[in-house]
PDB file of N, CA, C and O in Angstrom:
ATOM      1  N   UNK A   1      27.444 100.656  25.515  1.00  0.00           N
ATOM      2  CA  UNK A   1      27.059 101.143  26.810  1.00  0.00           C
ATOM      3  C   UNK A   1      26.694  99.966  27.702  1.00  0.00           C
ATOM      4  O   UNK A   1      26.100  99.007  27.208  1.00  0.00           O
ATOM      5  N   UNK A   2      27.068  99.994  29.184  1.00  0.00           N
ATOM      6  CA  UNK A   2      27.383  98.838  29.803  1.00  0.00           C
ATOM      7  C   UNK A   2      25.581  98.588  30.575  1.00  0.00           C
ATOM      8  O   UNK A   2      25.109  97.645  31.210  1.00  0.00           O
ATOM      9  N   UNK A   3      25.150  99.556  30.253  1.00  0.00           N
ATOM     10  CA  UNK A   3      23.575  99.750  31.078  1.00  0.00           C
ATOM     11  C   UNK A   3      22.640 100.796  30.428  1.00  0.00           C
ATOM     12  O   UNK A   3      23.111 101.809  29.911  1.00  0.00           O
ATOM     13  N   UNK A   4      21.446 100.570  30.455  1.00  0.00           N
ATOM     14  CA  UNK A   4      20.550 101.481  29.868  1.00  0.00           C
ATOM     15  C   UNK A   4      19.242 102.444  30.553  1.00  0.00           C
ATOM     16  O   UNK A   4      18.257 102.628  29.838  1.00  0.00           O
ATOM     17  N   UNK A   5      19.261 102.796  31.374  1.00  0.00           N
ATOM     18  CA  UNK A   5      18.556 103.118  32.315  1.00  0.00           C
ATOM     19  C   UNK A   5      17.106 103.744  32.096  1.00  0.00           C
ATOM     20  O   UNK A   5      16.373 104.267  32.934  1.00  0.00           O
ATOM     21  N   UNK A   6      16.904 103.547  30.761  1.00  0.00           N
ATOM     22  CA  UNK A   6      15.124 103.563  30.073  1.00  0.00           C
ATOM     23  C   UNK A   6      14.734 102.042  29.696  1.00  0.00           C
ATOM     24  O   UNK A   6      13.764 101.762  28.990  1.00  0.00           O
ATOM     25  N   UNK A   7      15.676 101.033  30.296  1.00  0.00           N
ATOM     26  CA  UNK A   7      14.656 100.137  29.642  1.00  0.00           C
ATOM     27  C   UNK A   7      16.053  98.825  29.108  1.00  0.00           C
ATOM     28  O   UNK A   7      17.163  99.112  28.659  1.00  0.00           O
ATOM     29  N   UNK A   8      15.425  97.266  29.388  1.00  0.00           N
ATOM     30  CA  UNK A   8      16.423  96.614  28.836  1.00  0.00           C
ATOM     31  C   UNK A   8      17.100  96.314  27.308  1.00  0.00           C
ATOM     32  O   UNK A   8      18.105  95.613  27.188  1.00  0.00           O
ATOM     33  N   UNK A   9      16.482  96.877  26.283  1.00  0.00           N
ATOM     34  CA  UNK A   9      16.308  96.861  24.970  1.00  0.00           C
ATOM     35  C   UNK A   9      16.795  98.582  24.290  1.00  0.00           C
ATOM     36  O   UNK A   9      16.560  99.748  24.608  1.00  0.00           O
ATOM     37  N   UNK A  10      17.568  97.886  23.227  1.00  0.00           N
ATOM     38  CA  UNK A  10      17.916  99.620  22.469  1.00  0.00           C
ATOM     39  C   UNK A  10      16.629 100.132  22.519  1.00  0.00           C
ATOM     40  O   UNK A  10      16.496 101.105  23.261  1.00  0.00           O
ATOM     41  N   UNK A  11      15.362  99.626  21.762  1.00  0.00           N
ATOM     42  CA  UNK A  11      14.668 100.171  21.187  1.00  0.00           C
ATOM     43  C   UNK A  11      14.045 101.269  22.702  1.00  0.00           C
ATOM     44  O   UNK A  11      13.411 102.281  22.401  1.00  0.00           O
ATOM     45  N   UNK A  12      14.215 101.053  23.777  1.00  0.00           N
ATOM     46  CA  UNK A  12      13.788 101.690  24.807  1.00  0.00           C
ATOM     47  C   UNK A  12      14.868 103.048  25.451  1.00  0.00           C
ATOM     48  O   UNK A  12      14.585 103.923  26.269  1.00  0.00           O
ATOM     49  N   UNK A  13      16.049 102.812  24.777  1.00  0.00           N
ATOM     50  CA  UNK A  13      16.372 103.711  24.536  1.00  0.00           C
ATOM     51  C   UNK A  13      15.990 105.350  23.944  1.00  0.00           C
ATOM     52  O   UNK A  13      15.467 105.611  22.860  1.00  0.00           O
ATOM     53  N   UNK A  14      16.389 106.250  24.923  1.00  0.00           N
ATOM     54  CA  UNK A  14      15.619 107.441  25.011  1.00  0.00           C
ATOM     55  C   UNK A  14      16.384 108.578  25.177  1.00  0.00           C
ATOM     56  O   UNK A  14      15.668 109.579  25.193  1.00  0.00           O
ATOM     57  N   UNK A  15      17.987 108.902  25.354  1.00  0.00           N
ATOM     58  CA  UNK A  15      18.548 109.908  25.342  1.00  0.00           C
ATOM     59  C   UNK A  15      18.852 110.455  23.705  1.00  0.00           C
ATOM     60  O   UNK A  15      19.478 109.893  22.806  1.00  0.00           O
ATOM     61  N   UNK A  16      18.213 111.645  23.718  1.00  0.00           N
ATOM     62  CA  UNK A  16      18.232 112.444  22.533  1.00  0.00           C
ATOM     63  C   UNK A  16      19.430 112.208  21.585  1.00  0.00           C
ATOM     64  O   UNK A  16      19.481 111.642  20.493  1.00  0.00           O
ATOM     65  N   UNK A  17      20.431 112.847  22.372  1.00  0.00           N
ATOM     66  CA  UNK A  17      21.838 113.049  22.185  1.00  0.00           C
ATOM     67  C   UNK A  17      22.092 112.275  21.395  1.00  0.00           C
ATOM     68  O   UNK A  17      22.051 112.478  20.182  1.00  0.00           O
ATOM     69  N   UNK A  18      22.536 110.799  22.178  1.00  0.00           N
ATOM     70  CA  UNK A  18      23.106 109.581  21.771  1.00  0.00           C
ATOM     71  C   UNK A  18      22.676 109.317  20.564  1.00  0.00           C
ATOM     72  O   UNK A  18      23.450 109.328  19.606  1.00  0.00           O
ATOM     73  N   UNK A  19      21.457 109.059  20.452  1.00  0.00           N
ATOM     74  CA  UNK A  19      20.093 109.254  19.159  1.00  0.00           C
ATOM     75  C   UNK A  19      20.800 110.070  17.773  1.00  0.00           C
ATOM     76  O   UNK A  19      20.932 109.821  16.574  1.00  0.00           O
ATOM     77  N   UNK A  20      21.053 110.858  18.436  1.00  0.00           N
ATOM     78  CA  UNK A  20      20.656 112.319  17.067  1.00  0.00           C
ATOM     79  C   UNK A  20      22.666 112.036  16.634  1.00  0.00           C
ATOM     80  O   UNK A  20      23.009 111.414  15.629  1.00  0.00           O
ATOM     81  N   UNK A  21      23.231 112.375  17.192  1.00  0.00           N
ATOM     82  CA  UNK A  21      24.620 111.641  17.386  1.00  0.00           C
ATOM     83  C   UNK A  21      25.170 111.337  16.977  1.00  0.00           C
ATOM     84  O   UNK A  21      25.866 111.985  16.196  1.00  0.00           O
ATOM     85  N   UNK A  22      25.302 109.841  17.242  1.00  0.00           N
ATOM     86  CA  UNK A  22      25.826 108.807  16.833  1.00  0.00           C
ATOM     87  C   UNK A  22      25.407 107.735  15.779  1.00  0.00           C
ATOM     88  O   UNK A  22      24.196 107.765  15.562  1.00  0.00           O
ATOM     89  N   UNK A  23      26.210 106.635  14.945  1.00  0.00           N
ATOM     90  CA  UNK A  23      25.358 105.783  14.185  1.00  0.00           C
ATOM     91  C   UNK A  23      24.694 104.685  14.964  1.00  0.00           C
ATOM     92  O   UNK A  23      25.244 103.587  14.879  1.00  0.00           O
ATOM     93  N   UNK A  24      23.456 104.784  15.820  1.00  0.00           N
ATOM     94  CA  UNK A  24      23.366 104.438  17.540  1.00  0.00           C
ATOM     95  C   UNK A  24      22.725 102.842  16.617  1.00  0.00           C
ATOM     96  O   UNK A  24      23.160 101.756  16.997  1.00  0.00           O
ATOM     97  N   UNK A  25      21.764 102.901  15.510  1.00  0.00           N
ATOM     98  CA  UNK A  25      21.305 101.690  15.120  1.00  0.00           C
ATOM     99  C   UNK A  25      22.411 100.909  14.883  1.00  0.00           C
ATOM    100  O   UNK A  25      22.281  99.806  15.414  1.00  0.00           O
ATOM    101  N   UNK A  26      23.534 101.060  14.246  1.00  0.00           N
ATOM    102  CA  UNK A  26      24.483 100.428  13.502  1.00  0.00           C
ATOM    103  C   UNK A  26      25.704 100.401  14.799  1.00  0.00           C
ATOM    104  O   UNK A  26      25.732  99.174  14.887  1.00  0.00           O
ATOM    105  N   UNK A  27      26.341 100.692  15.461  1.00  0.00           N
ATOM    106  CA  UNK A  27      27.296 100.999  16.491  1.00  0.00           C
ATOM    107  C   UNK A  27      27.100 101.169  17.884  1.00  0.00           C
ATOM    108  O   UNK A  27      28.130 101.128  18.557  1.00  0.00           O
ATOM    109  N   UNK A  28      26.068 101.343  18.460  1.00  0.00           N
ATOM    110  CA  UNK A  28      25.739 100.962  19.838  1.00  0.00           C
ATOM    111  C   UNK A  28      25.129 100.267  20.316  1.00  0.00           C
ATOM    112  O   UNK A  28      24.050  99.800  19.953  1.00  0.00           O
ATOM    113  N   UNK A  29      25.774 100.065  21.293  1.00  0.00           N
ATOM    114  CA  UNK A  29      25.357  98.172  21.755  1.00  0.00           C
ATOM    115  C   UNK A  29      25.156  98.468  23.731  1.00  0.00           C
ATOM    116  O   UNK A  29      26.040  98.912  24.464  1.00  0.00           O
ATOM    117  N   UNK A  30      23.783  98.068  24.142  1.00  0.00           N
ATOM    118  CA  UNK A  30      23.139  98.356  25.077  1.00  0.00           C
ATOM    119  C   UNK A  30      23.010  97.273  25.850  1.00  0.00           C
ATOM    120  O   UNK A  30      22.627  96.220  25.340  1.00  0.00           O
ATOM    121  N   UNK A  31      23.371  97.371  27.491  1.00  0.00           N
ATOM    122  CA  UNK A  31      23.153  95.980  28.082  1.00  0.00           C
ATOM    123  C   UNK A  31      23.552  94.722  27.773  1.00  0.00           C
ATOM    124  O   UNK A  31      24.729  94.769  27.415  1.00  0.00           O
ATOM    125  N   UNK A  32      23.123  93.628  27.744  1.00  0.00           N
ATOM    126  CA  UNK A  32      23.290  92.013  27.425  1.00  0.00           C
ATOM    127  C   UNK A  32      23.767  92.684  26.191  1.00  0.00           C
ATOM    128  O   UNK A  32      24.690  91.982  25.778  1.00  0.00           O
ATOM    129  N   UNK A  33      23.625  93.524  25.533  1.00  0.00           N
ATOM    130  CA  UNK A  33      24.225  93.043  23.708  1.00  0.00           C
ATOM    131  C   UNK A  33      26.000  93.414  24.028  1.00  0.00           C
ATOM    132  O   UNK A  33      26.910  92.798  23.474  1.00  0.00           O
ATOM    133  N   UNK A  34      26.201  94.495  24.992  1.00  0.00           N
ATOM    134  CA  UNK A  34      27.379  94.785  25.327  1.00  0.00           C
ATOM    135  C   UNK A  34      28.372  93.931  26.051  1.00  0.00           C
ATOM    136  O   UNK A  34      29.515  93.574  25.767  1.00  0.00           O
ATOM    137  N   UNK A  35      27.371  93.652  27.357  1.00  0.00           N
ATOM    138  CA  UNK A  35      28.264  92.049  28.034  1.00  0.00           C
ATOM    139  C   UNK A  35      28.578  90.898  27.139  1.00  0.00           C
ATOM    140  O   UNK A  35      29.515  90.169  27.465  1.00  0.00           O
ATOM    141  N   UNK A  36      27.829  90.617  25.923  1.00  0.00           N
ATOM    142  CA  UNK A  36      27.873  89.810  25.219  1.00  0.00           C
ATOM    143  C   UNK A  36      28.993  89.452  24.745  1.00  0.00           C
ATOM    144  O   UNK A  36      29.712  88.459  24.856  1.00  0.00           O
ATOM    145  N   UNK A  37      29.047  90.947  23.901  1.00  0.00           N
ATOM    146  CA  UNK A  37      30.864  91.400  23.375  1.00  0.00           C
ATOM    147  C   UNK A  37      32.078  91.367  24.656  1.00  0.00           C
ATOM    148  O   UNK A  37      33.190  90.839  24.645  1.00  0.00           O
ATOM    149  N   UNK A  38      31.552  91.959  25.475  1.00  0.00           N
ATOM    150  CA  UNK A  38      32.979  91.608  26.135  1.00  0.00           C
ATOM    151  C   UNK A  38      33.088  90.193  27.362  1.00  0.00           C
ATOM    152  O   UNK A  38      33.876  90.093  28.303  1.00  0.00           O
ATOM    153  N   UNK A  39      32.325  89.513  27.056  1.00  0.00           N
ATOM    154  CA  UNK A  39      32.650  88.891  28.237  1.00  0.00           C
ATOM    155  C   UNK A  39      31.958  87.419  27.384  1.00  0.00           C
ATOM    156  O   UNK A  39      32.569  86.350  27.395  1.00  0.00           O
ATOM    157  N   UNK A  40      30.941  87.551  26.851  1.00  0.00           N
ATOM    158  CA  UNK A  40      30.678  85.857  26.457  1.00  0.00           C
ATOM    159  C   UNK A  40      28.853  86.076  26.884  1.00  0.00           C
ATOM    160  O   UNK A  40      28.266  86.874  27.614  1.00  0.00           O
ATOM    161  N   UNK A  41      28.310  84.702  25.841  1.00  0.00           N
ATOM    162  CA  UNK A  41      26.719  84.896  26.087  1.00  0.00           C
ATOM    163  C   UNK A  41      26.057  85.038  27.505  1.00  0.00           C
ATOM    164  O   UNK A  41      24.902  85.446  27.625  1.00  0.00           O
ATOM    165  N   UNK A  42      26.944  84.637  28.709  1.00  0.00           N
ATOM    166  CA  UNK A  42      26.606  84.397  30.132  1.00  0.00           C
ATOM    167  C   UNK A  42      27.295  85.445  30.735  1.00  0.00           C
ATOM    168  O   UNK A  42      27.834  85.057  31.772  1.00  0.00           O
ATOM    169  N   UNK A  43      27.472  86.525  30.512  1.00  0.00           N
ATOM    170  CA  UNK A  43      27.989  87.132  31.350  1.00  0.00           C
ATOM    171  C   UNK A  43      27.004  87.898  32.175  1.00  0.00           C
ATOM    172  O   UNK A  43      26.793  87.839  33.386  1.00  0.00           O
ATOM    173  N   UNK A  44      26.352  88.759  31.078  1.00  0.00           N
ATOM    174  CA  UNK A  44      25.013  89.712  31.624  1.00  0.00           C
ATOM    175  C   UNK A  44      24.496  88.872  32.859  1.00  0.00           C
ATOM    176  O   UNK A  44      24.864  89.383  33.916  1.00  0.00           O
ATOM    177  N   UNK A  45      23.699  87.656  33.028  1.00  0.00           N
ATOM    178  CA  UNK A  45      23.000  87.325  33.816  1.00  0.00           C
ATOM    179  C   UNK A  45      24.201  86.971  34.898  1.00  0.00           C
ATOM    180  O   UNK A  45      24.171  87.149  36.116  1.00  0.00           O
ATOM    181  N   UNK A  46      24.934  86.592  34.345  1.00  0.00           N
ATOM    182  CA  UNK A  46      26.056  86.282  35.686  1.00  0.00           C
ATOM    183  C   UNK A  46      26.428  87.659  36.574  1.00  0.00           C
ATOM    184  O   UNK A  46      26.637  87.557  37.783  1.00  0.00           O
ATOM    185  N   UNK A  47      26.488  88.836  35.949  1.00  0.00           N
ATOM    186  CA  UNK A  47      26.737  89.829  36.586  1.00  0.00           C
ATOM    187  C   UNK A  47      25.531  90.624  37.548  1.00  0.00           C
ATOM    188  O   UNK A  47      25.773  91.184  38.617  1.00  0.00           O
ATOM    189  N   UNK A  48      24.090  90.522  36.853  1.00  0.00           N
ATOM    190  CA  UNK A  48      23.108  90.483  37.949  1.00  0.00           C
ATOM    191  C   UNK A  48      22.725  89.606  38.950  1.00  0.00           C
ATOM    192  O   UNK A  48      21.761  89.847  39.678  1.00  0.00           O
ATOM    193  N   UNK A  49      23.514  88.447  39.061  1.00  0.00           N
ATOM    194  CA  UNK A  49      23.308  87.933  39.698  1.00  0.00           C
ATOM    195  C   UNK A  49      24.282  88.219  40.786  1.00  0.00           C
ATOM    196  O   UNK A  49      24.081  87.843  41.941  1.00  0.00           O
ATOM    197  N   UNK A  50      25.295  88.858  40.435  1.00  0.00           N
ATOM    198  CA  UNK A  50      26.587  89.083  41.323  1.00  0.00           C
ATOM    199  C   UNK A  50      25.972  90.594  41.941  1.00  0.00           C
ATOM    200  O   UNK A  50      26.136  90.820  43.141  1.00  0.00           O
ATOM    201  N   UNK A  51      25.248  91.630  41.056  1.00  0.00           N
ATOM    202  CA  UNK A  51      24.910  92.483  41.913  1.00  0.00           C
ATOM    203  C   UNK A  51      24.027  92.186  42.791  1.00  0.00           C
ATOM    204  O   UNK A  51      24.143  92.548  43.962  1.00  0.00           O
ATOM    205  N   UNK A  52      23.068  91.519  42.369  1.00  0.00           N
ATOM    206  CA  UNK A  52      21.866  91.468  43.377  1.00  0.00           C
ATOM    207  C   UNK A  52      22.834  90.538  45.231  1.00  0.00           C
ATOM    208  O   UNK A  52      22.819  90.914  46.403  1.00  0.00           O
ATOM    209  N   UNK A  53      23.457  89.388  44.590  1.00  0.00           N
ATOM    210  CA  UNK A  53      24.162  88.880  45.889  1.00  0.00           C
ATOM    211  C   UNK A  53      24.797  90.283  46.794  1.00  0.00           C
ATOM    212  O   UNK A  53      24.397  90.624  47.907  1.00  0.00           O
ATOM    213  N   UNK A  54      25.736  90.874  46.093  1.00  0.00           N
ATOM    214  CA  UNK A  54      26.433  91.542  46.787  1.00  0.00           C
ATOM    215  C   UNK A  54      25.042  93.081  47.338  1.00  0.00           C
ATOM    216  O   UNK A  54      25.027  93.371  48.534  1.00  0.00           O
ATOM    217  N   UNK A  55      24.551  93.468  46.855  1.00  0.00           N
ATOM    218  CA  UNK A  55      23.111  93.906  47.226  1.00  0.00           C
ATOM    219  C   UNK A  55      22.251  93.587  48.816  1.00  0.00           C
ATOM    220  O   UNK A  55      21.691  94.287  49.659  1.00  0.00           O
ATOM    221  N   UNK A  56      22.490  92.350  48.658  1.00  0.00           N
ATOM    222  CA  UNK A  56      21.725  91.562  49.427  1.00  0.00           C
ATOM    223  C   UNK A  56      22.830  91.647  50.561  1.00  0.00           C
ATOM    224  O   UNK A  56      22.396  92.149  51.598  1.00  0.00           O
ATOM    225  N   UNK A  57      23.756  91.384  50.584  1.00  0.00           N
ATOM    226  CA  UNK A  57      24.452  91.332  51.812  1.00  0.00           C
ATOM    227  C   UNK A  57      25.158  92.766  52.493  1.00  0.00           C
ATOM    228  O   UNK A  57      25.602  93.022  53.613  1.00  0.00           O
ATOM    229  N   UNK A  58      25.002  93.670  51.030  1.00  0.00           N
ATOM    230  CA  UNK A  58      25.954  94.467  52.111  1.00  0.00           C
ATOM    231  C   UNK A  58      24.455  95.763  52.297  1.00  0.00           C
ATOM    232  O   UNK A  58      24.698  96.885  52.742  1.00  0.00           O
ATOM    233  N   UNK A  59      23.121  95.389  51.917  1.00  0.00           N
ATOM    234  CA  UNK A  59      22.008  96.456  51.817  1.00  0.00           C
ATOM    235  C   UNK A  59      22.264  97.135  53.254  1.00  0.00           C
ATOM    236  O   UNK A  59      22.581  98.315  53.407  1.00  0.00           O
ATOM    237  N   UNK A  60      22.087  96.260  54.212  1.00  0.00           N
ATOM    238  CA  UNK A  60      22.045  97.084  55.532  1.00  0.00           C
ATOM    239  C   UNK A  60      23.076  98.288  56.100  1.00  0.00           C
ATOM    240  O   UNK A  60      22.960  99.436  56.528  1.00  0.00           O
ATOM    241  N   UNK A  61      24.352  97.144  55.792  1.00  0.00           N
ATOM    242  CA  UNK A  61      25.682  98.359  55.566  1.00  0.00           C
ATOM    243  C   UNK A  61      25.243  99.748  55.144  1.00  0.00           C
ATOM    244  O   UNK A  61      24.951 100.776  55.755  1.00  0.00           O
ATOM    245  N   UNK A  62      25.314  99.359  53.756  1.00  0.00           N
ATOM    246  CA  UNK A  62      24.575 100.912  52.883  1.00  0.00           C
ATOM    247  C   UNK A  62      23.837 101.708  53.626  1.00  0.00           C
ATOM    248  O   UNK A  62      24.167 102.821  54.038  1.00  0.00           O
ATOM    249  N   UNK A  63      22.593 101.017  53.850  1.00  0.00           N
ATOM    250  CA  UNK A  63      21.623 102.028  54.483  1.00  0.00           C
ATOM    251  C   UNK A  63      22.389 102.866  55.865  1.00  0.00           C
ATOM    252  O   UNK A  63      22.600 104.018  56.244  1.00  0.00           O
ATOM    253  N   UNK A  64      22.615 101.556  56.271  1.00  0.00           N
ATOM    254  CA  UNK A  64      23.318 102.420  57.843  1.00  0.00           C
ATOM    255  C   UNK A  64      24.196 103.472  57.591  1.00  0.00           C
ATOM    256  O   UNK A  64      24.091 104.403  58.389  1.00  0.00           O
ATOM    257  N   UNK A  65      25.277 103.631  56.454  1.00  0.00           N
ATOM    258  CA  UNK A  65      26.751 104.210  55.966  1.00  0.00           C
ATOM    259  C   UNK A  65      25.697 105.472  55.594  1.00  0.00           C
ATOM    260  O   UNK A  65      26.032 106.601  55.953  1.00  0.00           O
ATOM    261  N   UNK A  66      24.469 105.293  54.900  1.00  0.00           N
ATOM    262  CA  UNK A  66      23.440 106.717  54.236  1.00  0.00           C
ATOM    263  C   UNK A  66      22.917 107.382  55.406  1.00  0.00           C
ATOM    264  O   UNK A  66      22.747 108.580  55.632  1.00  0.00           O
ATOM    265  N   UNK A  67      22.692 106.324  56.121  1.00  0.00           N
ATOM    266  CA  UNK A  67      21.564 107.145  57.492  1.00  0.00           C
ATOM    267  C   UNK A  67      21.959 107.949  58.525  1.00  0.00           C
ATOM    268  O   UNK A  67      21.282 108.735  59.188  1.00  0.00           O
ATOM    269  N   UNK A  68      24.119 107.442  58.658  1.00  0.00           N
ATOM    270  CA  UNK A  68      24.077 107.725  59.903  1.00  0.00           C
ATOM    271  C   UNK A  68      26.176 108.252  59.486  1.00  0.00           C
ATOM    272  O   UNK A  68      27.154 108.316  60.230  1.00  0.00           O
ATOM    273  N   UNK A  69      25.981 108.531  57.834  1.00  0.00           N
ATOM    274  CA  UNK A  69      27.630 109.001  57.517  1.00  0.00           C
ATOM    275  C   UNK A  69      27.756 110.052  57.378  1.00  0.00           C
ATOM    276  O   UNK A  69      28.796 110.496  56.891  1.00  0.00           O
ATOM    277  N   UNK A  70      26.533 110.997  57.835  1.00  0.00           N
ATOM    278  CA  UNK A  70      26.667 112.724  58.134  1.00  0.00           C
ATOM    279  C   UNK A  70      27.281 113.038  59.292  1.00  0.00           C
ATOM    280  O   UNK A  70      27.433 114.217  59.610  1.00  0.00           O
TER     281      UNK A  70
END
């Protein structure tokens, strides 16, 4: 899984499902452990760093496209 949205660590992992499931200790791989595999030890931080840039520049866009695309 490419993101974990309880937390940066399996162990913060919290959907039941996935849990009860799957072999989630042995076979799922959460965040940085996932970028790891596909991309190399630098990817994770390279890619928050690419969201937060692109974040940063297009925030106002966004807001304006939310505030005013009704």
């Amino acid at each position: 899984m490419a993101y974990n949205p309880y937390g940066p660590m399996r162990a913060d992992y919290r959907w039941s499902f996935a849990r009860m499931y799957t072999p989630f200790d042995q076979a799922v791989v959460i965040g940085d452990e996932f970028w790891d595999i596909v991309g190399g030890p630098t990817v994770y931080e390279e890619l928050l760093e690419i969201y937060q840039e692109v974040g940063h520049d297009k925030s106002k866009y966004m807001l304006d496209a939310l505030a005013f695309g009704f």
